[in-house]
Backbone of each chain as ProteinMPNN parsed JSONL, in Angstrom:
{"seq_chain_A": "XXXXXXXXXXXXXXXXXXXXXXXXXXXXXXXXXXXXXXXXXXXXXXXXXXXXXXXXXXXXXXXXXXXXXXXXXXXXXXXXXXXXXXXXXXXXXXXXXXXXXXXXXXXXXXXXXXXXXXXXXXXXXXXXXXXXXXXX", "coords_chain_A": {"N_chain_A": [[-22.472, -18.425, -3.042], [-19.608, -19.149, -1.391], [-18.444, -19.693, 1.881], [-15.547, -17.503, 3.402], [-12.597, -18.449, 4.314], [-9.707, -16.223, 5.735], [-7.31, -16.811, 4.576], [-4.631, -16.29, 2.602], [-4.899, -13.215, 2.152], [-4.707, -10.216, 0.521], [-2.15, -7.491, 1.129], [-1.096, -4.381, 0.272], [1.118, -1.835, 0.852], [2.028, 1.195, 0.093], [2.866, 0.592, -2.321], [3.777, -2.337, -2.257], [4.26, -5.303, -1.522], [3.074, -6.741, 0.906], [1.834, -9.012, 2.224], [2.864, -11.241, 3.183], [3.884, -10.764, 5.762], [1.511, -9.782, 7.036], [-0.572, -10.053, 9.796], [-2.795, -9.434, 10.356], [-6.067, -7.946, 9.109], [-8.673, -5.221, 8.464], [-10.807, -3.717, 6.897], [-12.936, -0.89, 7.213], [-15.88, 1.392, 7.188], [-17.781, 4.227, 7.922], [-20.116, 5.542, 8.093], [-21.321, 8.845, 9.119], [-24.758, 10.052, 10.907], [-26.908, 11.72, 10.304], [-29.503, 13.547, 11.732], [-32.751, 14.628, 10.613], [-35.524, 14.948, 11.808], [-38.008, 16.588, 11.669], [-41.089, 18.324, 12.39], [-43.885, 16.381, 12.388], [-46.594, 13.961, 11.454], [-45.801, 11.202, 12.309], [-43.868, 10.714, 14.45], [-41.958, 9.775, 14.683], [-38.214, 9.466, 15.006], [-36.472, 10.867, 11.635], [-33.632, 10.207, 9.667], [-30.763, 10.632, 7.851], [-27.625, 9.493, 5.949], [-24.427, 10.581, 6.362], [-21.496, 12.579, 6.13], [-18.462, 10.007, 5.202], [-16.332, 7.505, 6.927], [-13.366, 6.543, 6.362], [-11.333, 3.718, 7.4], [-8.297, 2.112, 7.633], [-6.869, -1.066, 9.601], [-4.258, -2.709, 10.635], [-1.971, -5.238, 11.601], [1.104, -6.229, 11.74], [4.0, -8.27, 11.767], [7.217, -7.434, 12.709], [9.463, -6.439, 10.654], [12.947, -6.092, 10.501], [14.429, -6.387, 8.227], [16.303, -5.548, 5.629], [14.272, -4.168, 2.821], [11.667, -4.953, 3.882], [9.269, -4.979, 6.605], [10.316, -2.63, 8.563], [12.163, -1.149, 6.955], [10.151, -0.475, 5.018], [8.035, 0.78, 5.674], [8.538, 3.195, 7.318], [9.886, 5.256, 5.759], [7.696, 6.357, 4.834], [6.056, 7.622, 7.135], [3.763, 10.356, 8.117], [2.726, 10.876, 5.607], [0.438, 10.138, 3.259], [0.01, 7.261, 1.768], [-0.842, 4.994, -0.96], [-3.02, 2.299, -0.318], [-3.452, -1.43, -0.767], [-5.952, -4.156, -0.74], [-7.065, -7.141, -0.94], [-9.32, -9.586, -0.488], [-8.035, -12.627, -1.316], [-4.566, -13.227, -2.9], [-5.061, -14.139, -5.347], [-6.188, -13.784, -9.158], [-7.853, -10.227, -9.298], [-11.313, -10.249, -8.849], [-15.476, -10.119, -8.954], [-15.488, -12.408, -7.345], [-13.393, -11.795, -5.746], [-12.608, -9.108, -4.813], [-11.033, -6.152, -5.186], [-9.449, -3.586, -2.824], [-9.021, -0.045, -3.089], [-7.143, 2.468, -1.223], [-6.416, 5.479, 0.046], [-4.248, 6.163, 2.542], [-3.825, 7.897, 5.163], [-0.286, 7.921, 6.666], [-0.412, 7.77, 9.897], [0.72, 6.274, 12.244], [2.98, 4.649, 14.115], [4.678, 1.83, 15.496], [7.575, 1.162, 16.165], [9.134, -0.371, 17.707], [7.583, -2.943, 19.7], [6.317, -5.354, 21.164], [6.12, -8.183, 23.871], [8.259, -9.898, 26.716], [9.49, -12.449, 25.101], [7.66, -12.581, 22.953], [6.426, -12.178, 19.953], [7.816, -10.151, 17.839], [5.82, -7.122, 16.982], [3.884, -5.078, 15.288], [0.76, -2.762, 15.562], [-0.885, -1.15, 13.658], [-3.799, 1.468, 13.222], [-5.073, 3.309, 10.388], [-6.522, 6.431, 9.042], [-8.378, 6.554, 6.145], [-7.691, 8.71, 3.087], [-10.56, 10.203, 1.988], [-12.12, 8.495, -0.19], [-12.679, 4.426, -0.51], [-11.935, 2.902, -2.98], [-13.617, -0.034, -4.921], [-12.598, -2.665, -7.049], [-13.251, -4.602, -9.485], [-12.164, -5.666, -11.459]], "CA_chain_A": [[-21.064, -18.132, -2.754], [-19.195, -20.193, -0.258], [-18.116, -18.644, 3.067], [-14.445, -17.667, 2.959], [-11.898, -18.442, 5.621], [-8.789, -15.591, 5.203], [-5.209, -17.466, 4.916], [-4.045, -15.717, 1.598], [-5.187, -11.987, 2.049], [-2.869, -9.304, 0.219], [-2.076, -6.395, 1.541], [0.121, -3.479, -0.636], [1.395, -0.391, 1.231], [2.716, 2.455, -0.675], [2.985, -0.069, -3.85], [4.774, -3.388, -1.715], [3.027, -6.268, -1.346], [3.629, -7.135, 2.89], [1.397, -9.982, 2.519], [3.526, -12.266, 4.207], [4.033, -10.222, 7.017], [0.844, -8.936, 7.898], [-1.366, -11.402, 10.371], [-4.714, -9.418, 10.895], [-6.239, -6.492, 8.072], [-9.951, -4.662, 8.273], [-10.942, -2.277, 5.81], [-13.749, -0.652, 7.854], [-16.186, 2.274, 6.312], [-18.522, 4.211, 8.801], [-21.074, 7.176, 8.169], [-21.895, 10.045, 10.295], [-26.293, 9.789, 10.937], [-27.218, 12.756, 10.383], [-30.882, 13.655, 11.933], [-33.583, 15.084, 9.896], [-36.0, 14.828, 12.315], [-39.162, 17.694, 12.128], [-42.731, 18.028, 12.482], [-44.43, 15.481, 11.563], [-47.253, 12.822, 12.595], [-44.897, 10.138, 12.284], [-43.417, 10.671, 15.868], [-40.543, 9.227, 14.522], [-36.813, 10.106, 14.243], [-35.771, 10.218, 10.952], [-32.336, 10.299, 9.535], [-29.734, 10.477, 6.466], [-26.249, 9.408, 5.76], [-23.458, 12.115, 6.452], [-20.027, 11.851, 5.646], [-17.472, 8.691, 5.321], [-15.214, 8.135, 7.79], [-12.779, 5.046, 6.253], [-9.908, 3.244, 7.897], [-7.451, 0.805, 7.676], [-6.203, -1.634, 10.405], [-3.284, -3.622, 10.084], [-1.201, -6.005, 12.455], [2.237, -6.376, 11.028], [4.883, -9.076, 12.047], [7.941, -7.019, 12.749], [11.0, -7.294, 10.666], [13.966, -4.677, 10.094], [15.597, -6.551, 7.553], [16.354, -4.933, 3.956], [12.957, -4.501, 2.01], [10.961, -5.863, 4.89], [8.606, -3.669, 6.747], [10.596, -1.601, 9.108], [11.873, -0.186, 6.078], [8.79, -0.256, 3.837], [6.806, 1.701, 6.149], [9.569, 4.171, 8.318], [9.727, 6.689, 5.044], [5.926, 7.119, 4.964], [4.971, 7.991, 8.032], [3.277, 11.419, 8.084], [2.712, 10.986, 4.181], [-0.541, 9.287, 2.266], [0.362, 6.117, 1.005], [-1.794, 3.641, -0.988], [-2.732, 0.837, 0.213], [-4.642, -1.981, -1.475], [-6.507, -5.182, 0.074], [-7.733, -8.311, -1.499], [-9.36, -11.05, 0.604], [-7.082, -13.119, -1.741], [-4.268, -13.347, -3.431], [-5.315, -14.111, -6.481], [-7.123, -12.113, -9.974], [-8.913, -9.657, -8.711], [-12.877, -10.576, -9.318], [-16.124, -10.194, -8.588], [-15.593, -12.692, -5.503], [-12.208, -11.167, -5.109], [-12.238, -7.577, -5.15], [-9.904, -5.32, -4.839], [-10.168, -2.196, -2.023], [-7.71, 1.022, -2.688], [-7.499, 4.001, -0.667], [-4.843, 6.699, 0.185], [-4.248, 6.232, 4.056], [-2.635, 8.076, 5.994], [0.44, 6.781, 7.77], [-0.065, 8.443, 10.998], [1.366, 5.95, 13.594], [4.011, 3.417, 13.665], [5.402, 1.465, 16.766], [8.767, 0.488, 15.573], [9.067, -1.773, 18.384], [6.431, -3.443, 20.377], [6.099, -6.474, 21.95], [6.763, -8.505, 25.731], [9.226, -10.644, 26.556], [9.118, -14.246, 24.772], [6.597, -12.421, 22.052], [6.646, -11.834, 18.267], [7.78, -8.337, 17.683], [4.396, -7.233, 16.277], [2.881, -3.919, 15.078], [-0.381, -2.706, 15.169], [-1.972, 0.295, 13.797], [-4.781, 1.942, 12.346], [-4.791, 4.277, 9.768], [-7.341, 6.791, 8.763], [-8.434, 6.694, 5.305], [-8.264, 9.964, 2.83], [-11.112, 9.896, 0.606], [-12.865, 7.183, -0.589], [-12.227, 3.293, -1.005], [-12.286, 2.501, -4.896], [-13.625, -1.321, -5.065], [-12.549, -2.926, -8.465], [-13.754, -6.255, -9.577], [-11.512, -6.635, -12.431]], "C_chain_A": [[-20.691, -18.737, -1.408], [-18.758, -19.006, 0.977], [-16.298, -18.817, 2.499], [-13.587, -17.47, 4.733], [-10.612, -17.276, 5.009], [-7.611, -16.262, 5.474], [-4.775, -16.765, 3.881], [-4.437, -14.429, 1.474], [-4.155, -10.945, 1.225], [-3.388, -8.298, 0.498], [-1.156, -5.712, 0.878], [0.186, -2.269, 0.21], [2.395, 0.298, 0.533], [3.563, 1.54, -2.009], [3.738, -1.203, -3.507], [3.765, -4.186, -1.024], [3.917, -6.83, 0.14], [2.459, -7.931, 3.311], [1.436, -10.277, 3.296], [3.979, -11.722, 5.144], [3.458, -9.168, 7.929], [-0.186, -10.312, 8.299], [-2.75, -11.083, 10.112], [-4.784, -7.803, 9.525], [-7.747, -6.691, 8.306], [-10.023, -3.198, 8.121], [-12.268, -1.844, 6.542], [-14.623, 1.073, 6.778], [-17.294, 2.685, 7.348], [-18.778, 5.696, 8.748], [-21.563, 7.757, 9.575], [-23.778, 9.699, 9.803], [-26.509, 11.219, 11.311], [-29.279, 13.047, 10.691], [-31.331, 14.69, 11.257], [-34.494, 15.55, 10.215], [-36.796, 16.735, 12.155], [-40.557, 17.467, 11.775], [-43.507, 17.473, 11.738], [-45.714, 14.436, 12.099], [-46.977, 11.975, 12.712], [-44.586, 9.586, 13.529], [-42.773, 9.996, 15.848], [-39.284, 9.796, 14.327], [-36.46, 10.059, 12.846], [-34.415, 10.878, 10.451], [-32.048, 10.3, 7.806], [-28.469, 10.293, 6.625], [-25.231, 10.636, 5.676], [-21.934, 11.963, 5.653], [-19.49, 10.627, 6.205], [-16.779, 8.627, 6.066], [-14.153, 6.496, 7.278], [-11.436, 4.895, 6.909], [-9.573, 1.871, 7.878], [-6.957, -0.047, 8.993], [-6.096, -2.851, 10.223], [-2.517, -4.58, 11.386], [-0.109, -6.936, 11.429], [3.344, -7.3, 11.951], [6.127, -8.36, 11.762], [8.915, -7.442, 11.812], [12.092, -6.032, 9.476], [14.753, -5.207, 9.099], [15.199, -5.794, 6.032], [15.108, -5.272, 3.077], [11.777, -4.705, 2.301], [9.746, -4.563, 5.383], [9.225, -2.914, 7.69], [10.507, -0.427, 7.751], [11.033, 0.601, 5.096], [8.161, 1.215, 4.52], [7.426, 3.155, 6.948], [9.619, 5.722, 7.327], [8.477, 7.431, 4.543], [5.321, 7.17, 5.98], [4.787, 9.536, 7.884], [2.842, 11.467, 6.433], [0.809, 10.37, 4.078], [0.274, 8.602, 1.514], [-0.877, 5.06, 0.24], [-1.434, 2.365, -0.496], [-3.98, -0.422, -0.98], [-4.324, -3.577, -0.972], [-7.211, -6.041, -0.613], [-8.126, -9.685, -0.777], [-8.597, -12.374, 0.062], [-6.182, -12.534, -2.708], [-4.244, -13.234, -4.934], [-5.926, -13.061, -7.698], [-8.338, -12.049, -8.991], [-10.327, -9.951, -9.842], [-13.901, -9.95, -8.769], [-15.95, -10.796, -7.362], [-14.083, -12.616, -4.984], [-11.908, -9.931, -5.249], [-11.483, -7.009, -4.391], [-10.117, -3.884, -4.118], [-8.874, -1.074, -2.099], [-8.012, 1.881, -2.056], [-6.187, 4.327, -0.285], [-5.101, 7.02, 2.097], [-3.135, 7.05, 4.556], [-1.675, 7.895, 6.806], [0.615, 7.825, 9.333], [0.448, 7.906, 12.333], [1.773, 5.009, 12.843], [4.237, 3.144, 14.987], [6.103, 0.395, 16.519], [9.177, -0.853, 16.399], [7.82, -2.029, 19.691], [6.353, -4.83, 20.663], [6.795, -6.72, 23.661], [8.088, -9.341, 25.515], [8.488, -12.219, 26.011], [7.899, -14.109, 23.629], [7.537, -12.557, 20.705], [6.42, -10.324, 18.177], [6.618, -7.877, 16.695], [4.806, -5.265, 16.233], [1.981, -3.213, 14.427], [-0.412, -1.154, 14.678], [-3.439, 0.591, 12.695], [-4.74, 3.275, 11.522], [-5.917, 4.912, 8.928], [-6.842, 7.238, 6.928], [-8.536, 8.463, 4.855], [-9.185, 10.02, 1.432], [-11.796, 8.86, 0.858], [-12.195, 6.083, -0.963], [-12.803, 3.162, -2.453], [-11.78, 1.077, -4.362], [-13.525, -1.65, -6.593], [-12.974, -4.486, -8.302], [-13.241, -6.777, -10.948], [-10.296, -6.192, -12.15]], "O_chain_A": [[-21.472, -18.774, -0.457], [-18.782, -17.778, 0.891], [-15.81, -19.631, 1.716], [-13.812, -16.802, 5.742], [-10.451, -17.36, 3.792], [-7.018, -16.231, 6.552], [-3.957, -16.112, 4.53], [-4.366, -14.21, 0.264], [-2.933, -10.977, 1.375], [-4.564, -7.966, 0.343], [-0.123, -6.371, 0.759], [-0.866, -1.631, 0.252], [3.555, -0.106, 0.453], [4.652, 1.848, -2.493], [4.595, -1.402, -4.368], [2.829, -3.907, -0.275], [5.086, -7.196, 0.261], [1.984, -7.779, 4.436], [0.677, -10.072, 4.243], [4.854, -12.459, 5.598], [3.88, -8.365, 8.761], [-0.51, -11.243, 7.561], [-3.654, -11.855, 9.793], [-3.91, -6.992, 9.216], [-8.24, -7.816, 8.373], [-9.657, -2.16, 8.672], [-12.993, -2.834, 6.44], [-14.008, 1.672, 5.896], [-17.9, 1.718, 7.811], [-18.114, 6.665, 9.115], [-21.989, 7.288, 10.631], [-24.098, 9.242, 8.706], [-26.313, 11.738, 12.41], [-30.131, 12.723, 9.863], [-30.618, 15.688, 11.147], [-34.901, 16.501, 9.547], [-36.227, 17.783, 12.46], [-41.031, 16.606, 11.034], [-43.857, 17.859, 10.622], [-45.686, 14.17, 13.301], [-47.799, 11.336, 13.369], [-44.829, 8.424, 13.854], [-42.638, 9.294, 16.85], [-39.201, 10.662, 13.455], [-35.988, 8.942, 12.631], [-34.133, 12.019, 10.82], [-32.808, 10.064, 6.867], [-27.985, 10.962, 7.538], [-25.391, 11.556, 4.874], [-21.585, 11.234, 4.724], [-19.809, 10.167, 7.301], [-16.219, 9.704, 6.27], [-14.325, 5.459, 7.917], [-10.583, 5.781, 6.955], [-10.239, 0.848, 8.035], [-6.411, 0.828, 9.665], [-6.872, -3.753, 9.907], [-2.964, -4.082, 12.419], [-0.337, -7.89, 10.686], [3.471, -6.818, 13.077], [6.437, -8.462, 10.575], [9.338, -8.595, 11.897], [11.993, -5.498, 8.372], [15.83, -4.637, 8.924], [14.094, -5.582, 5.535], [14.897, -6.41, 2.658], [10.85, -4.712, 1.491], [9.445, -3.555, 4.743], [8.394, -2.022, 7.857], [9.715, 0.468, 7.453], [11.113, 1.721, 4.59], [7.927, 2.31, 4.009], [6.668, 4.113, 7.102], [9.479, 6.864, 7.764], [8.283, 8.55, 4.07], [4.133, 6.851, 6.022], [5.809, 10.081, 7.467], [2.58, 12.641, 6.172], [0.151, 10.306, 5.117], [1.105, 9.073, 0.738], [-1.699, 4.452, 0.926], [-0.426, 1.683, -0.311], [-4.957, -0.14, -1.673], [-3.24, -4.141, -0.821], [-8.271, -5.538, -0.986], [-7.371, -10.634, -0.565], [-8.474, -13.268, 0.898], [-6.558, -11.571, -3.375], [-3.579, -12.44, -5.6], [-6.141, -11.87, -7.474], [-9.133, -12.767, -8.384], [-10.386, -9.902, -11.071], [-13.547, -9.081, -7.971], [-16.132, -10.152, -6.329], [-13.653, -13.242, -4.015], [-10.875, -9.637, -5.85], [-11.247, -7.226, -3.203], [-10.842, -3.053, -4.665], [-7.903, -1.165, -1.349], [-9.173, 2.282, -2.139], [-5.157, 3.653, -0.292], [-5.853, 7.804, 2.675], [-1.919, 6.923, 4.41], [-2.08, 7.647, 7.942], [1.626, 8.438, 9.675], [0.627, 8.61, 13.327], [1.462, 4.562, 11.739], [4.056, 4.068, 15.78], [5.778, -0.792, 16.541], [9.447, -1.974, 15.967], [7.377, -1.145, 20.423], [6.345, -5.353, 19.549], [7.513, -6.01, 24.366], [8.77, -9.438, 24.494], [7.473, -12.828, 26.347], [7.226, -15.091, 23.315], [8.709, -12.861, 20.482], [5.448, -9.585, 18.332], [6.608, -8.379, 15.571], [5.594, -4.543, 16.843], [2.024, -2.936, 13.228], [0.006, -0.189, 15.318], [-3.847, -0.018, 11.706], [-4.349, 4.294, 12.091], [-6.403, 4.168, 8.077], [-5.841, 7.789, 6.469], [-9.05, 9.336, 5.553], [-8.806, 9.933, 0.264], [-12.042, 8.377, 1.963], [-11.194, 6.254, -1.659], [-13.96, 3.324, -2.842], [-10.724, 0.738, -3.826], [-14.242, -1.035, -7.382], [-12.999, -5.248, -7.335], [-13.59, -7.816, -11.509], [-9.316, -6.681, -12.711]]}, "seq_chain_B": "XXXXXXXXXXXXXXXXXXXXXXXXXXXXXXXXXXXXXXXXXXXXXXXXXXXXXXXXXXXX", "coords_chain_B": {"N_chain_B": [[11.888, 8.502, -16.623], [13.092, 5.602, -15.117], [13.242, 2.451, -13.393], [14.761, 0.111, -11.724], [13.747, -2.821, -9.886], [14.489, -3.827, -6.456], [13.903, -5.446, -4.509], [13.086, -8.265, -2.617], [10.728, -8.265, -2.271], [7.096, -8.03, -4.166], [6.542, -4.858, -6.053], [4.57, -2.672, -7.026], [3.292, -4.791, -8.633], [5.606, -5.744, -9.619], [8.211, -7.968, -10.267], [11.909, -8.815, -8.53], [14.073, -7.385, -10.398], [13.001, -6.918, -12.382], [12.002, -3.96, -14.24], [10.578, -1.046, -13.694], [8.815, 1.957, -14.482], [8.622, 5.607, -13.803], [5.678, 6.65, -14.71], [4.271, 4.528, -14.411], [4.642, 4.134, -11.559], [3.742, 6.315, -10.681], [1.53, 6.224, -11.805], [0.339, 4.249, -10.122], [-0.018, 5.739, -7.448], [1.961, 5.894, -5.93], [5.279, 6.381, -3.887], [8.521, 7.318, -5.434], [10.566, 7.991, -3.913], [10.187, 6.949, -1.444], [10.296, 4.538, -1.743], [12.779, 3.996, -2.858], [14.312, 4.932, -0.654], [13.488, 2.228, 0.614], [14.448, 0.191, -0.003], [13.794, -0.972, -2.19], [13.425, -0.473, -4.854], [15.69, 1.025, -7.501], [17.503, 3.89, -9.337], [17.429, 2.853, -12.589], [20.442, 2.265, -14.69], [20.84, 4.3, -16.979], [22.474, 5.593, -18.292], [23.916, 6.263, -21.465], [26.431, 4.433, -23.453], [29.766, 5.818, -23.379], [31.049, 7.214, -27.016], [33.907, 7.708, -28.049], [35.238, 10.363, -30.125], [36.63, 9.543, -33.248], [39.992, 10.489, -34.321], [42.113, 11.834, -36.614], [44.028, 10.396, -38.513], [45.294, 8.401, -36.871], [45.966, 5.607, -35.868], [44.481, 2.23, -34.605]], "CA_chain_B": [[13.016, 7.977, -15.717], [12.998, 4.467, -14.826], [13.715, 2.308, -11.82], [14.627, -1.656, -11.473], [12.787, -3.451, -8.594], [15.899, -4.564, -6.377], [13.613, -5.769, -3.099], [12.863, -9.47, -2.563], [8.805, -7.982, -2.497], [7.077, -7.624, -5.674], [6.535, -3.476, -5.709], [2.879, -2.587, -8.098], [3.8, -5.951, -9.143], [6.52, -6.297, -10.561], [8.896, -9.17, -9.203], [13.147, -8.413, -8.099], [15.029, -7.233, -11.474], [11.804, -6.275, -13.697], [11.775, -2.613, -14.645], [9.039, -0.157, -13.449], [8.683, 3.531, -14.99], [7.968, 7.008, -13.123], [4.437, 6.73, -14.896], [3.746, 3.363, -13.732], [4.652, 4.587, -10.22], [2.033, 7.657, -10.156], [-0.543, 5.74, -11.503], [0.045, 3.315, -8.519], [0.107, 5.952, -6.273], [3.316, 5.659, -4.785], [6.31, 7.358, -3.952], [9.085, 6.845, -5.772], [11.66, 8.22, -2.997], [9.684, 6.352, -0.622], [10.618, 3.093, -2.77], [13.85, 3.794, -2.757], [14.508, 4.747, 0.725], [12.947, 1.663, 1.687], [15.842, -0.711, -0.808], [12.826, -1.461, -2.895], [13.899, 0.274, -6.555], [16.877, 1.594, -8.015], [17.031, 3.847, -10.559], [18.409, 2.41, -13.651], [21.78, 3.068, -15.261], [20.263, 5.045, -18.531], [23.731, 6.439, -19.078], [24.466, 5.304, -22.597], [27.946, 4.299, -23.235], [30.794, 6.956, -24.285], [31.917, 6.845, -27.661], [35.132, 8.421, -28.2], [35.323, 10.262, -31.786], [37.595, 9.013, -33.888], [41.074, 11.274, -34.52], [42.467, 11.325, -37.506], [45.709, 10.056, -38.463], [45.868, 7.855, -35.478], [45.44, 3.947, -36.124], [44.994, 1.264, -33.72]], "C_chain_B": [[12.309, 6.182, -15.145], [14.025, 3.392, -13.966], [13.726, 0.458, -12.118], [14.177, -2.061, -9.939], [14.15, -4.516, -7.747], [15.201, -5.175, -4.763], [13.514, -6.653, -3.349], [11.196, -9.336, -2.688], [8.542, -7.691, -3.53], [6.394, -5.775, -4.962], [5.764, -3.264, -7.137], [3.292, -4.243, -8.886], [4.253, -6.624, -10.04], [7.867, -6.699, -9.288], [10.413, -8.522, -9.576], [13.644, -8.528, -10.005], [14.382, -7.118, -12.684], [12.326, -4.519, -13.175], [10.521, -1.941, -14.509], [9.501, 1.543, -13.56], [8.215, 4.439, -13.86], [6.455, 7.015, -13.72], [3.721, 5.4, -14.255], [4.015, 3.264, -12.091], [3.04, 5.313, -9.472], [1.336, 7.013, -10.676], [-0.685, 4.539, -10.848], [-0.292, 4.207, -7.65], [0.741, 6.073, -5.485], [4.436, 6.574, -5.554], [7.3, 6.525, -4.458], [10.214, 6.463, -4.483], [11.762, 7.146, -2.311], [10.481, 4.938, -0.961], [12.243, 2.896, -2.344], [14.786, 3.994, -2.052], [14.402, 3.619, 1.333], [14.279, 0.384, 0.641], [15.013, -1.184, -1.519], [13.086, -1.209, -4.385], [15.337, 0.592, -6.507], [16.825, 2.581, -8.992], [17.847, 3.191, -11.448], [19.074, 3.459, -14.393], [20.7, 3.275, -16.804], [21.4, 5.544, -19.413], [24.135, 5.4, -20.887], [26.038, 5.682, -22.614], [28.915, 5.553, -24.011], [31.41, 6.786, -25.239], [32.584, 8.122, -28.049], [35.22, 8.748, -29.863], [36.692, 9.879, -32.34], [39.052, 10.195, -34.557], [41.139, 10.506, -35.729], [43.677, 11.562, -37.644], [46.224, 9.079, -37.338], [45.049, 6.455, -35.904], [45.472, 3.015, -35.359], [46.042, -0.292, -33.895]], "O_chain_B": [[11.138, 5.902, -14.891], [15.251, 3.483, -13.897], [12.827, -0.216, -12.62], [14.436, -1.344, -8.973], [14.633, -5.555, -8.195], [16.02, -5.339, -3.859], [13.751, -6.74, -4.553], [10.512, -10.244, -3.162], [9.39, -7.093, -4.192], [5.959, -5.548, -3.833], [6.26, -3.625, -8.204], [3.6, -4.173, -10.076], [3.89, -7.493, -10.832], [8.274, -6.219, -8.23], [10.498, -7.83, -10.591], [13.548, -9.547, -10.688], [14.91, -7.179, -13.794], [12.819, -4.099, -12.128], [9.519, -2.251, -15.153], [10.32, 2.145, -12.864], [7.435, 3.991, -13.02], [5.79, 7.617, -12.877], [2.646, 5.452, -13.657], [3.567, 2.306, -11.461], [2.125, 5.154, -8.664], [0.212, 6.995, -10.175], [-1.69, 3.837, -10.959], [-1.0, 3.708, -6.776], [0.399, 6.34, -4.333], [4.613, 7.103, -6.651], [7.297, 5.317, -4.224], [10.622, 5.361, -4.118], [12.746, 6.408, -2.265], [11.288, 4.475, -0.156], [12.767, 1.971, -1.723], [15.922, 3.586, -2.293], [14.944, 3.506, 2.432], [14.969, -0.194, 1.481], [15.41, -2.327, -1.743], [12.781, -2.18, -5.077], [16.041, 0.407, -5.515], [15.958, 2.274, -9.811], [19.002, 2.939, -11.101], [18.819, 4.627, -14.685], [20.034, 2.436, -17.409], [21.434, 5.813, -20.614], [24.486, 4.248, -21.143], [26.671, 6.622, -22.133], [28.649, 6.045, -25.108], [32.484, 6.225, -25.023], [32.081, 9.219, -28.295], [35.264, 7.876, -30.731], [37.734, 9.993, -31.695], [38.655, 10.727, -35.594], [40.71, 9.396, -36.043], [44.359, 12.482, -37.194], [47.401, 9.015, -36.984], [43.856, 6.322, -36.176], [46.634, 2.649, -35.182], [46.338, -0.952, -32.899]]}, "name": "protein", "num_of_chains": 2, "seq": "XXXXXXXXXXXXXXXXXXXXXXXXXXXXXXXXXXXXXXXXXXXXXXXXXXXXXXXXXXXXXXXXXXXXXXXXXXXXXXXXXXXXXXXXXXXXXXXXXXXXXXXXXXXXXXXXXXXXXXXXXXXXXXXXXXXXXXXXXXXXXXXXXXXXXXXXXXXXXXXXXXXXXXXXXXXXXXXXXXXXXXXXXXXXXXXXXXXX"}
């Protein structure tokens, strides 16, 4: 399998594809290490997997116009929204799979940027649940 | 109940002036409201048209 550079990523929040007006996306997934650790002649630590902790982070290219994402995203904040992530575009596959999860929209920063920037905004959003990967 | 797709974004993907159902919503996952707060859906006119019964004795 070839390496993949990301220019065509899709991104869907709360069922709206904001592709084209998201720059940066990582679907991240990160267990608690739970120690196990007792008497033993090992004289080693050992461990087990705990709970999931998943999240989303997004970097969105501002834009308030009709359909766009101010509005997309302004009536789900405090809600669970799906979201769903495909390193492309294209059918979802095996070397394009598809990542859903039910994030919570807990921050927004309606406006953000300096002077002479690209009205940008970032956030991260903690997953609820589990990512369901599909490959068809 | 059923909703036309009136955003320029495709929405579970279906592209501006396709038709998407209340079941094909929830099993996206998504809010409808949400949708249509954001100028993304509509619902569609369902009203069927009024027909007027016919009097009798009266001819056009």
């Amino acid at each position: 399998m070839a390496r993949i550079v990301l220019t065509n990523a899709f991104i869907s929040v709360g069922g709206v594809d904001l592709s084209s007006l998201v720059s940066s996306v990582s679907l991240s997934s990160s267990y608690d290490v739970v120690e196990t650790t007792a008497f033993s002649s090992s004289a080693s630590k050992t461990r087990v997997a705990g709970l999931v902790d998943n999240s989303i982070t997004l970097e969105f290219h501002q834009d308030y116009a009709t359909s766009q994402v101010e509005q997309t995203i302004y009536p789900l904040l405090g809600t669970l929204a799906t979201v769903i992530v495909k390193p492309n575009g294209g059918t979802t596959s095996a070397f394009n799979p598809s990542y859903t999860c039910s994030a919570v929209i807990s921050e927004w920063t309606p406006v953000n940027g300096a002077v002479g920037e690209l009205a940008s905004a970032s956030v991260s959003w903690p997953v609820s649940g589990a990512i369901t990967k599909a490959v068809v | 109940m059923a909703y036309t797709v009136i955003s320029d974004r495709e929405v579970c993907g279906k592209k501006k002036g396709e038709s998407i159902t209340d079941k094909e919503l929830v099993d996206a996952g998504v809010s409808a409201e949400a949708l249509i707060a954001a100028n993304h859906i509509k619902a569609s006119n369902t009203a069927q048209p009024s027909i007027k019964p016919a009097i009798e004795g009266v001819t056009n």
